[in-house]
VOGU-468731 format. One record per residue (C-alpha): x, y negated, z negated. Coordinates in steps of 0.001 Angstrom, whole numbers, plus 500000, padded with zeros to 6 digits. Layout:
<rs>
XYZ ...
</rs>
This chain:
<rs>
008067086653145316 011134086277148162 013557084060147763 013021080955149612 016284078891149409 019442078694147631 020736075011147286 024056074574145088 025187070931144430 028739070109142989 029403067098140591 031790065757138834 033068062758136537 036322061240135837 037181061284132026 037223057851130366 040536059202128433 042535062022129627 042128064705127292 045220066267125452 047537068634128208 047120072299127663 049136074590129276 046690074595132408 047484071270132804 046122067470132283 042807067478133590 041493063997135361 038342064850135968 035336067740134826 033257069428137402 030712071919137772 028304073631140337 024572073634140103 022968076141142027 019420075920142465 016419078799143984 013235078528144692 010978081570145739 007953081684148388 005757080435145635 007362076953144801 008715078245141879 012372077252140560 015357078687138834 018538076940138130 021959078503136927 025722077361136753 028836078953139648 031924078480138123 034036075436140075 037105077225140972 038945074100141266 037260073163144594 033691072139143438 033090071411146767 034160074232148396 032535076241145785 029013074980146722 029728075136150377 030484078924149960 027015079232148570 025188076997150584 026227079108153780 027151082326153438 026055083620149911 022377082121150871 022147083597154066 022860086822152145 020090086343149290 017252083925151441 014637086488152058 015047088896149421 012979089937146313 013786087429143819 013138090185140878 015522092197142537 018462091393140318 020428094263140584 019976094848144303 020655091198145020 023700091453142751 024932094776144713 024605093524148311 026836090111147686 029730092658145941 029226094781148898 029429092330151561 031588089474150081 033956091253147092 034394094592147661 035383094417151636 037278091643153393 035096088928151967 035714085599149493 036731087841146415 036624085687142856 034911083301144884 032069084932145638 031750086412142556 031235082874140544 028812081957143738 026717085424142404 027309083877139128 025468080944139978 022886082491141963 022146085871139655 022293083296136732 019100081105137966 017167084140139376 016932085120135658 015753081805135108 012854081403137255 011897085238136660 011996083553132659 010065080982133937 007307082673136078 006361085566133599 006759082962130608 009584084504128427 013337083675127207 015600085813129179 017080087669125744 013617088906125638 013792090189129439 016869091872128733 015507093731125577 017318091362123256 015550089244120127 016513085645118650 019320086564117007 021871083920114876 025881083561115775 028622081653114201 030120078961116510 033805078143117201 034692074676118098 036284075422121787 036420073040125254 039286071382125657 039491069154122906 042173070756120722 045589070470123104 048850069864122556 048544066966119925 050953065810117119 050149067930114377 048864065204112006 046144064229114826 045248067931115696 044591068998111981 042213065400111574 040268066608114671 039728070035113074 039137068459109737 036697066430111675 035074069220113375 034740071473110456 032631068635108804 029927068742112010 029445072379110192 031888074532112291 033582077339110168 036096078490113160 038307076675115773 040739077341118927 043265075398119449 045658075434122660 049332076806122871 052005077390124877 053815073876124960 057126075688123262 057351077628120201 058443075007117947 055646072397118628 052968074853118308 054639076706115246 054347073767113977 050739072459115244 049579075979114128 050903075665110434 049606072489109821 046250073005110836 046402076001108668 047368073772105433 044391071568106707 041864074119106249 042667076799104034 042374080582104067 038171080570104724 038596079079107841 039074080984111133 041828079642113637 041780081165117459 044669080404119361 044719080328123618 048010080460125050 046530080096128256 049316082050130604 051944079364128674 054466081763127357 056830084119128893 057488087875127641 059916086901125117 058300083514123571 054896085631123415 056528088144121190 058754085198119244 055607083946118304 053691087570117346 054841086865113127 054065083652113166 050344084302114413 049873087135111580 051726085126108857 048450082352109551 046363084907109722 044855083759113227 041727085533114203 042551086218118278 045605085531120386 043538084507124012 045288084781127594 048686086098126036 049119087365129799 047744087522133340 044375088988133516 045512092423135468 049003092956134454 047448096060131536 050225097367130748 051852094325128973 048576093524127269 048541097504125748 052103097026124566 051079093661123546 048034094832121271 050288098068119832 052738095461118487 050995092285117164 049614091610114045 046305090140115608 043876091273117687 044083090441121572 041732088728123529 041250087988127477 038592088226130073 037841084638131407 039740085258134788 038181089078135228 035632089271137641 033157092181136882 033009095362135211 035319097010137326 038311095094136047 037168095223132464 037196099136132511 041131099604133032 041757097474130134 039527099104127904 040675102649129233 044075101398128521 043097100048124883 045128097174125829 042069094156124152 039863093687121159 037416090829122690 035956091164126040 035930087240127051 033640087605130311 032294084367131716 028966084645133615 029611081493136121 032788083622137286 032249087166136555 028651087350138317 026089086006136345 024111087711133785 023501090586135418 027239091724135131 027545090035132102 025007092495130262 026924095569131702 030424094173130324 029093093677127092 027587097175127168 030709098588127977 032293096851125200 029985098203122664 031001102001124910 034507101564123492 033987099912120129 035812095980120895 034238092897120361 032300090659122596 032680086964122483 032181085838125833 033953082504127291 031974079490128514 031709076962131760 030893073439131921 027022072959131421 024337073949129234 022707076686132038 026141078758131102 025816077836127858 022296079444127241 022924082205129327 025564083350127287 023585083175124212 020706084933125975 023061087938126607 024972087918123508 021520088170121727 020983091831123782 024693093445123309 025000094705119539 028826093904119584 028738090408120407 031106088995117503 030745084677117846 029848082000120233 032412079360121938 030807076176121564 031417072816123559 032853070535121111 034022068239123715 032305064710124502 030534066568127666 028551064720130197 026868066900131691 025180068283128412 023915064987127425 021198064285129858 021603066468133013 021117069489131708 019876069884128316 019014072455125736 018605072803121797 021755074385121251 023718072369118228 024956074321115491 022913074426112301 024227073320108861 025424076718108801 027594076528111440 025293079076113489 023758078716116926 020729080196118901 019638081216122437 016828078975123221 013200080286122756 011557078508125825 010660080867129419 013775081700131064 016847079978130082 015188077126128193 017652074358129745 015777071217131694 017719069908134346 017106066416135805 017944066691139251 017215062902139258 020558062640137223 022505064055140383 023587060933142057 025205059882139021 027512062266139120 028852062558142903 031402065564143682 035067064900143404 036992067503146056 039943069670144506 041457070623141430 040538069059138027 044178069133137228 046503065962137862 049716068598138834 047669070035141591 047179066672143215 048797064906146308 052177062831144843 
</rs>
C-alpha cells in the first residue's frame, strides 16, 4: 500500500499544579505531537514526534514538508522512507533535530499500521518476543523538593511496586547532596536511585559531586554534559565511580557512534519521538549491544512512545530497564491508551495487540487544543 496522507496534530494542557523545577526549568504546561498515516487502503497508523518546545511548529513541519516527502511512497518501505527524509531534510541544508523527531513521528506510526494490517505486535516484526523489564519511576515528578517531601514521594512510589527511581539534580550541590542522601536513608541499599543532572552543573560541581554519587551507590549519572561535547563525557566516565548515561538529545546513529568509539557512556538513552522513530531506534540499540553498554532508552509524552519503546527494547538483547511515566499524565488516561502498568513485580511489557497496541481517540482531540511555544515558564514573554 502507498502512503496516502500524513496528518500530525499538536496538543497540549496546562498543569493544575506546577510540577517541582528541574534544572530545565518550571514547566506550565505538557505537550505532545500526534502524527497520524493512512495508506491507499483506508488503513491507519498513529505514532508520537517529539514537541521540541514548539508543538505547533513541530506539526506544521510535518504537515508540509515532511508529508510532501513521504505522501506517495510504499508505506512498508521503512528504511527507504527513513533514508530519503535524512537525505533531504538532516543531512543537507534542511530542519536538522527537527526533522528528525518529525521522522520520529512518522517512521513510528508506519510500524503501527504495518502492525496493524498484517495483524502482529511490532516486537514480533522486528524479530523480538514478549519479553519482561523492570520499571523506574521517571517523568518529571521527582524535582527539586525538600528532602522530607522527595523521599515520601519515593516511599510512595516504591509502594505502587517500583524497585528503582530518578530523581532530578543540579539545583546546587548542597541541596541535592542532601535530597540524594535522604532518599537513600528512605529506601535502603535494595533499591536503585538514578540521578539526571539535566545540563545543571558546571565542570567543577559535576566532579564535586562524583564521591558523593558512588558513596550512595547511585545506579547512572544522566546528562552530566552536553550531548556532543565526547571528550568531557570520556574523561567523565574514566573518573567516576558510576556509570554514565546520555542520549535523549542525540539524534540518530551517527551521533551515538563517536561516543561509543570514544568509550565515553554506559547507557545509550535514545528516544524514538526525537532520534527517528523505531527504525533508528533498533539500529542504536544494535550498536549498543556492538560495543557491550547498556540500553535503556528515554521516553516522550504519550503512550504511542511509550509502547514503541517497549516494542524495541523487547528485540535488542542489551536493553537493561524501562523509564516509566509516574507522573499524573493526561494524555495516557484516555487519549491514548495501552496496558502498560507495572506488575506487582515492578515489571512492565510491550503490548501484545497488532502493531503498537495503543488506541487513540481522536474524538479526545478537542479537549486538548495546542498551546504555541515552550513548556517552560523562563522561555516565556515577561
Amino acid at each position: 500500500m502507498k502512503i496516502a496522507n500524513v496528518t500530525a496534530v499538536p496538543l497540549s494542557y496546562r498543569y493544575k499544579e506546577l510540577p517541582m523545577p528541574l534544572a530545565t526549568g518550571q514547566s506550565y504546561k505538557r505537550d505532545t505531537v500526534i502524527v497520524r498515516v493512512r495508506d491507499t487502503d483506508g488503513a491507519v497508523g498513529y505514532g508520537e514526534a517529539y514537541h521540541g518546545k514548539a508543538p505547533t511548529a513541530m506539526a506544521e513541519l510535518i504537515n508540509t514538508t515532511l508529508a510532501d516527502l513521504v505522501v506517495g511512497e510504499d508505506a512498508d518501505n521503512t528504511e527507504g522512507i527513513w533514508t530519503k527524509v535524512f537525505r533531504r531534510q538532516v543531512r543537507g541544508a534542511g530542519t536538522g533535530a527537527a526533522a528528525m523527531a518529525g521522522l520520529g513521528g512518522i517512521d513510528m506510526a508506519l510500524w503501527d499500521l504495518r502492525g496493524k494490517r498484517l495483524g502482529v505486535p511490532v516486537y514480533r516484526l522486528l524479530g523480538g518476543e514478549r519479553r519482561a523489564f523492570r520499571a523506574y519511576a521517571g517523568g518529571i515528578r521527582l524535582g527539586f523538593q525538600p528532602p522530607e517531601q522527595l523521599a515520601e514521594e519515593v516511599t510512595r512510589l516504591r509502594k505502587l511496586g517500583y524497585t528503582a527511581v530518578k530523581i532530578r539534580l543540579g539545583d546546587s550541590y548542597a541541596k541535592d547532596v542532601a535530597r540524594l542522601r535522604r532518599v537513600r536513608e528512605e529506601v535502603g541499599d535494595d533499591f536503585d536511585i538514578m540521578v539526571d543532572i539535566n545540563l545543571g552543573y558546571s565542570y567543577d560541581e559535576m566532579y564535586r559531586l562524583l564521591p558523593v554519587l558512588g558513596e550512595y551507590a547511585v545506579t547512572w549519572v544522566e546528562e552530566p554534559f552536553e550531548r556532543t561535547d565526547v571528550g568531557s563525557l570520556r574523561q567523565l566516565r574514566r573518573r567516576s565511580p558510576v556509570p554514565v548515561a546520555t542520549g535523549e538529545h542525540l539524534f540518530g546513529v551517527h551521533e551515538f557512534l563517536p561516543l561509543l568509539q570514544a568509550e565515553a557512556v554506559d547507557f545509550l538513552q535514545p528516544d524514538p519521538s526525537s532520534g527517528g522513530g523505531i527504525t533508528e531506534l533498533k539500529k542504536i540499540g544494535d550498536l549498543a549491544k556492538a560495543f557491550h553498554v547498556r540500553f535503556a532508552p528515554h521516553i516522550s509524552n504519550s503512550r504511542l512512545n511509550h509502547a514503541a519503546v517497549l516494542h524495541v527494547m523487547s528485540a535488542v538483547s542489551c536493553s537493561y530497564i524501562f523509564e516509566a511515566d509516574a507522573t499524573d499524565n493526561r494524555f495516557a488516561e484516555a487519549l491514548c491508551t495501552a496496558p502498560l502498568a507495572i506488575d506487582a513485580d515492578g515489571l512492565v511489557r510491550a503490548p501484545d495487540a497488532p502493531g503498537l497496541g495503543v488506541e487513540v481517540d481522536e474524538s479526545l482531540f478537542a479537549e486538548f487544543p495546542a498551546i504555541a511555544g515552550s513548556p517552560h515558564l523562563q522561555d516565556r514573554p515577561r
